[in-house]
Z-matrix of the N, CA and C atoms (Angstrom, degrees):
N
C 1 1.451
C 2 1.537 1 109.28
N 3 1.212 2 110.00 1 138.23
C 4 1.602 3 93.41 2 158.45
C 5 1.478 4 98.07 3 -138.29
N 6 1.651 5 92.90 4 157.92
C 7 1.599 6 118.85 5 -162.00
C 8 2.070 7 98.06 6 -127.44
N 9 1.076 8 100.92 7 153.75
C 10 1.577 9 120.40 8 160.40
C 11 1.546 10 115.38 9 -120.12
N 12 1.528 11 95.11 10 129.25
C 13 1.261 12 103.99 11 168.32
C 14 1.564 13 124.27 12 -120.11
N 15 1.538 14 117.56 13 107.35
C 16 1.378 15 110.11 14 174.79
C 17 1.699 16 100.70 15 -143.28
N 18 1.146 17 93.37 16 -168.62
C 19 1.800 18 112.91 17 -150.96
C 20 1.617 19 96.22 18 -85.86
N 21 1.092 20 130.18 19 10.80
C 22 1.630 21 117.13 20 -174.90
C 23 1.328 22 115.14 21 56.28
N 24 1.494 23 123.16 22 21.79
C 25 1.864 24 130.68 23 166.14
C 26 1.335 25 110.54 24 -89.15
N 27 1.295 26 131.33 25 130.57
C 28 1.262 27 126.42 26 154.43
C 29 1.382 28 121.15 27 -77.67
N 30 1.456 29 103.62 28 96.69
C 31 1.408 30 89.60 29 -178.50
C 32 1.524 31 121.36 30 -107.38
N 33 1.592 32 117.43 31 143.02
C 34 1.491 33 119.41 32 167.87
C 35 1.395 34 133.85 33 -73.19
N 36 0.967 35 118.31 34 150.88
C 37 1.859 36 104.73 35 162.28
C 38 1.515 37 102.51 36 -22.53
N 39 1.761 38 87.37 37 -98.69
C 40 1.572 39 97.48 38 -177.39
C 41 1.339 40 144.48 39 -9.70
N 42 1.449 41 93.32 40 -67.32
C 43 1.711 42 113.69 41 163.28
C 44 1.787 43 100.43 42 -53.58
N 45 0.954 44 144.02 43 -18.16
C 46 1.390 45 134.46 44 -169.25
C 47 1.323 46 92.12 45 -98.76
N 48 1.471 47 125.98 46 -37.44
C 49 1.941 48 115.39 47 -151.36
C 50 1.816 49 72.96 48 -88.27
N 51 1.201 50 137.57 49 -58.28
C 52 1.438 51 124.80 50 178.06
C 53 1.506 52 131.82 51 -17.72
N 54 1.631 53 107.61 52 -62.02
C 55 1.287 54 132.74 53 161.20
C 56 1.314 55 117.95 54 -42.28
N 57 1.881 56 105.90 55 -69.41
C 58 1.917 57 83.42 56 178.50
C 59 1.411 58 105.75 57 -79.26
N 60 1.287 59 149.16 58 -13.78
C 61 1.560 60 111.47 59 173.43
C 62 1.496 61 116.15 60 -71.47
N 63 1.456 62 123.46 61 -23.82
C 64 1.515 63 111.28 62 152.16
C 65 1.242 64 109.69 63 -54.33
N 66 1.253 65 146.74 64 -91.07
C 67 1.793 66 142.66 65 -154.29
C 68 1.605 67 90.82 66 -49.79
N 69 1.355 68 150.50 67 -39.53
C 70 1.056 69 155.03 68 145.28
C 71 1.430 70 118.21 69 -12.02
N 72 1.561 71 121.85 70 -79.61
C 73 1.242 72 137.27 71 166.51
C 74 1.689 73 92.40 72 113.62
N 75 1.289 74 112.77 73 20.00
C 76 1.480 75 127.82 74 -175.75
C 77 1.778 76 109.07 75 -89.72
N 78 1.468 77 123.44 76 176.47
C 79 1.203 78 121.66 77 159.66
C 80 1.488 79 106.43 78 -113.67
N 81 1.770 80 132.46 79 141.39
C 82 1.253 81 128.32 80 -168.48
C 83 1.729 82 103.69 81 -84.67
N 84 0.769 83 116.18 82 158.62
C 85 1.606 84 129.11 83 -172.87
C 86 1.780 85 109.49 84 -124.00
N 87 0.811 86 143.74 85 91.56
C 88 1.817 87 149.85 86 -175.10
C 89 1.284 88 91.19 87 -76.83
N 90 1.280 89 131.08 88 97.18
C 91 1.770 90 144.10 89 137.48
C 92 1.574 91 119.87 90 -78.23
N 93 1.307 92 95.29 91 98.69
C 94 1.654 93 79.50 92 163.32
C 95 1.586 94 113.31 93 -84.04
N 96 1.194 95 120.28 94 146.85
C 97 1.347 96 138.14 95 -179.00
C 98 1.549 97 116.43 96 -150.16
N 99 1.189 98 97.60 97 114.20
C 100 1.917 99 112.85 98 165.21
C 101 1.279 100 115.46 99 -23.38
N 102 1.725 101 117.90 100 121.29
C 103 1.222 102 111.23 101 -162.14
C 104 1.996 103 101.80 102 -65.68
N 105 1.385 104 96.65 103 -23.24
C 106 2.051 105 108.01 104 -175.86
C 107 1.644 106 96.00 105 -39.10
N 108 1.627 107 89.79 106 -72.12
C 109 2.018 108 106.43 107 170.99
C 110 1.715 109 99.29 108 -12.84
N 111 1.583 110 114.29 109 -81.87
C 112 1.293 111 114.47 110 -161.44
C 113 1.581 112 129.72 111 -62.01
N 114 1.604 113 98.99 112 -8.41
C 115 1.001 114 120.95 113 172.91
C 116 1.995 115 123.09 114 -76.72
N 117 1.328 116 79.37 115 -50.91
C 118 1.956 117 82.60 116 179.47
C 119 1.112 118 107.31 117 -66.03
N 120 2.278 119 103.51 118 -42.57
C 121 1.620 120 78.48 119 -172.44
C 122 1.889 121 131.11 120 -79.95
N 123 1.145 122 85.22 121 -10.42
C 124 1.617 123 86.54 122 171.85
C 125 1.461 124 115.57 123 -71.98
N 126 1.714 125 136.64 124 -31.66
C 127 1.117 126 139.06 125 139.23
C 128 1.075 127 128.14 126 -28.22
N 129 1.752 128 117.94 127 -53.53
C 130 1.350 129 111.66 128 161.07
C 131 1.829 130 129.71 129 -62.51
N 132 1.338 131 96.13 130 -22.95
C 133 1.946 132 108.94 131 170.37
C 134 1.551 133 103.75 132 -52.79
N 135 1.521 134 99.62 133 -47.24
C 136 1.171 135 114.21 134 -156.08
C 137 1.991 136 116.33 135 -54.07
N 138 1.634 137 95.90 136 -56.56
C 139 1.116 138 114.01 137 163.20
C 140 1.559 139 127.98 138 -56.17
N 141 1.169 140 106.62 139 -56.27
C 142 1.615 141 95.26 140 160.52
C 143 1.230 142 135.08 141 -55.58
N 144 1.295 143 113.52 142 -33.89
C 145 1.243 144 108.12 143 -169.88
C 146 2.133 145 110.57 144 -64.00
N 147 1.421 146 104.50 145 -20.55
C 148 0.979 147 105.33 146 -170.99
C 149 1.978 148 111.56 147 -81.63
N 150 1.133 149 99.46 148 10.42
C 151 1.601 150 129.46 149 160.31
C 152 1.574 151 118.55 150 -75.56
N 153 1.303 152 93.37 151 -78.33
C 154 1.521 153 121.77 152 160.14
C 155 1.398 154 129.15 153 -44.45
N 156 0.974 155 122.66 154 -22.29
C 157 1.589 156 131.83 155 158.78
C 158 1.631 157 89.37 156 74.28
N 159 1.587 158 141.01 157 42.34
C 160 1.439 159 123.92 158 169.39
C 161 1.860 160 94.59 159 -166.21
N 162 1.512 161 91.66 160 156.87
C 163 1.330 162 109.11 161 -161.55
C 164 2.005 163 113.44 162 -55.60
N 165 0.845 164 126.15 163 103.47
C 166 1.719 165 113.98 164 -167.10
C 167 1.696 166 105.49 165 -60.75
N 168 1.602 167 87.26 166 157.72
C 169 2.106 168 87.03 167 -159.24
C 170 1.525 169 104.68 168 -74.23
N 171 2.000 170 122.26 169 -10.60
C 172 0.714 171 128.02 170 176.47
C 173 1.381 172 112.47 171 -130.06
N 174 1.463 173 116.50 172 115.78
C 175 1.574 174 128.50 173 179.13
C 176 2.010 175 107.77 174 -110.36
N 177 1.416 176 96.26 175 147.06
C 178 1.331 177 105.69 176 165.20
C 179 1.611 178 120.18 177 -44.26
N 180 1.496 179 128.04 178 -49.37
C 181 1.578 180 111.00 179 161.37
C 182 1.466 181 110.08 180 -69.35
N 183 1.300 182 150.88 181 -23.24
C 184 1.731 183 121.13 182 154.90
C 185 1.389 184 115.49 183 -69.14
N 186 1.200 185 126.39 184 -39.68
C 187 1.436 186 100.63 185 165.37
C 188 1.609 187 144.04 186 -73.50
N 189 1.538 188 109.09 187 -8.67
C 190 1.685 189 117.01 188 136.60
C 191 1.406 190 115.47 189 -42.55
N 192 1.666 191 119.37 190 -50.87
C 193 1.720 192 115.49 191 -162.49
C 194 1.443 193 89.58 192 -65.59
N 195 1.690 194 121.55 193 -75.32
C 196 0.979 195 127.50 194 -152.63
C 197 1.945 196 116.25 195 -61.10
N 198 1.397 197 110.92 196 -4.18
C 199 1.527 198 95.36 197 150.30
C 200 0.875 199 121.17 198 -162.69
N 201 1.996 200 95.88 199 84.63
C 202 1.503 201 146.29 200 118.96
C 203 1.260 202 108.82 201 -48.71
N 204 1.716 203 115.63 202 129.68
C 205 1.485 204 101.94 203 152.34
C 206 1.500 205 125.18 204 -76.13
N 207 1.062 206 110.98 205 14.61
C 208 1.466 207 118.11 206 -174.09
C 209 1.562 208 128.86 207 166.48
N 210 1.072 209 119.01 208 126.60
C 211 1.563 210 115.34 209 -177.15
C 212 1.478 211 103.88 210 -116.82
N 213 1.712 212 114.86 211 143.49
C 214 2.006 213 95.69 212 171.67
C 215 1.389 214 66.34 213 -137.52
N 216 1.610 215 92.21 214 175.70
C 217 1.362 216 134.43 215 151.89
C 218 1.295 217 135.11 216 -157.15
N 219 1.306 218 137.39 217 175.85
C 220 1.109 219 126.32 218 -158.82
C 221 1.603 220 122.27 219 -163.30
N 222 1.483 221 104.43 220 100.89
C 223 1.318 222 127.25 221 -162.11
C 224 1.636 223 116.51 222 -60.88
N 225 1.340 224 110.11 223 -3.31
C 226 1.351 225 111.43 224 178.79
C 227 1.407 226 137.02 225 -49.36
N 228 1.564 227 112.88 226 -56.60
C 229 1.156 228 121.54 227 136.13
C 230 1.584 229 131.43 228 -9.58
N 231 1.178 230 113.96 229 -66.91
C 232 1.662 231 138.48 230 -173.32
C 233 1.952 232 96.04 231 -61.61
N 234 1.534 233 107.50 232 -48.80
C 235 1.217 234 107.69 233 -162.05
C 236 1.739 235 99.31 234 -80.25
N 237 1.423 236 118.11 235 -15.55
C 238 1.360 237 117.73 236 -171.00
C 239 1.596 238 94.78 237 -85.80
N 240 0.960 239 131.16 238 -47.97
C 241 1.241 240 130.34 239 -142.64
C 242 1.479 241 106.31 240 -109.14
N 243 0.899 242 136.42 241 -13.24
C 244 1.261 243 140.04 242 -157.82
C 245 1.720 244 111.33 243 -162.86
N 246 1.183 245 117.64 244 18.03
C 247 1.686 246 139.00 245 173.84
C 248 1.663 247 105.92 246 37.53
N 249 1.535 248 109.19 247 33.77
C 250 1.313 249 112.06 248 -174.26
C 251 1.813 250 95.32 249 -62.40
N 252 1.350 251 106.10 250 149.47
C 253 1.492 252 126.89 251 161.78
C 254 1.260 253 115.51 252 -147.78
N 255 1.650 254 120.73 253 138.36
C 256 1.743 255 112.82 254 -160.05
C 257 1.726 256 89.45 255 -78.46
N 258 0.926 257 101.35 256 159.04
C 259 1.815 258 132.00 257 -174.49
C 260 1.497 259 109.72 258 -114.94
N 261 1.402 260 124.94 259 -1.30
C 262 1.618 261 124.56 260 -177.90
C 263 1.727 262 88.47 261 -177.72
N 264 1.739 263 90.13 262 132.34
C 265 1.560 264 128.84 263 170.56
C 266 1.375 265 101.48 264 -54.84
N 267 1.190 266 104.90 265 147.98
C 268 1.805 267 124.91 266 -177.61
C 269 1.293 268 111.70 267 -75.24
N 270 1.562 269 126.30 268 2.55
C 271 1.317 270 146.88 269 -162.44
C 272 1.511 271 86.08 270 -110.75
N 273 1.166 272 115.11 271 -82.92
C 274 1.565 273 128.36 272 -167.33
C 275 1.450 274 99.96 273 -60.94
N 276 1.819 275 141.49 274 -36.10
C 277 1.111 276 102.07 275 163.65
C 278 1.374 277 138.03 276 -66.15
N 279 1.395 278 110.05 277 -22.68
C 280 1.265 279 125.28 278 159.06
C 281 1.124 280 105.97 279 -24.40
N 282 1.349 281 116.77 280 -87.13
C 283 1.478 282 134.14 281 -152.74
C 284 1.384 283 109.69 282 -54.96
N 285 1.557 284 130.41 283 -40.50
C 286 1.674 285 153.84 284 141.72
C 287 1.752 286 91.17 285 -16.27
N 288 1.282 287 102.12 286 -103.21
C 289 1.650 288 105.52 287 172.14
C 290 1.279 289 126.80 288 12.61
N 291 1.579 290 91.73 289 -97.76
C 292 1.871 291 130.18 290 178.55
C 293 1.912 292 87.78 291 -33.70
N 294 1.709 293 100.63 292 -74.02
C 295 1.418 294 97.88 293 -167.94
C 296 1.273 295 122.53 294 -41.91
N 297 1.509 296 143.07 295 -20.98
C 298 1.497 297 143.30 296 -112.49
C 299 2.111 298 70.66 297 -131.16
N 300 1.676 299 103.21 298 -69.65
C 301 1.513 300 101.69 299 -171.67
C 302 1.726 301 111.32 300 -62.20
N 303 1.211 302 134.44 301 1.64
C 304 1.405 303 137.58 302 178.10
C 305 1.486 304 87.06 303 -96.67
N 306 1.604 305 147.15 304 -79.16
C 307 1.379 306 139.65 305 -166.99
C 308 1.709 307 100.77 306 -54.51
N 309 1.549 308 125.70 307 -7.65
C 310 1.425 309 107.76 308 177.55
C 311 1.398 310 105.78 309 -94.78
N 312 1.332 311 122.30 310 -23.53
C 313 1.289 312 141.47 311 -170.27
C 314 1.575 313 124.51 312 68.94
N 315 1.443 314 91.82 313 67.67
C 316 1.601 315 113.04 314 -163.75
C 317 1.442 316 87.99 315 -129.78
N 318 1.361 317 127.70 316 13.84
C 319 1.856 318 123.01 317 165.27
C 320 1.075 319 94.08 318 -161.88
């Protein structure tokens, strides 16, 4: 089976780069950039990193996700079948997240 589990938020890019530079304490910056751009350079992450002996903060499958015009899903399922209910706000996982890639030192 497979199931999705998320918080019932619609969330946007935008609204997301907004969000963590608040939990951030940052200001967000809107770049558009050529998805090609996100492509080499994560190719180039890619290659180095295998220098570097550690995972690069940008790989060829995140830069597939990140240009998607859109991803959904839909927890219904999860909540029918298996009485899933989220246990932490889409804010606070955020903040979980953000925190987890700052102690890895990937921001």
């Amino acid at each position: 089976q497979t199931y999705f589990f998320e918080s019932d938020s619609m969330l946007e890019w935008e609204n997301m780069g907004r969000e963590a530079a608040a939990i951030l304490g940052n200001k967000a910056l809107k770049i558009a950039v050529p998805h090609w751009v996100v492509y080499v350079v994560a190719g180039i992450g890619e290659i180095l990193s295998i220098f570097q002996k550690r995972a690069p903060t940008l790989n060829l499958e995140k830069a597939k996700e990140i240009s998607q015009e859109a991803w959904t899903c839909n927890s219904a399922k999860a909540r029918k079948e298996l009485g899933y209910l989220p246990s932490t706000s889409y804010r606070d996982g955020f903040r979980i997240t953000l925190d987890w890639y700052k102690k890895e030192g990937w921001l």
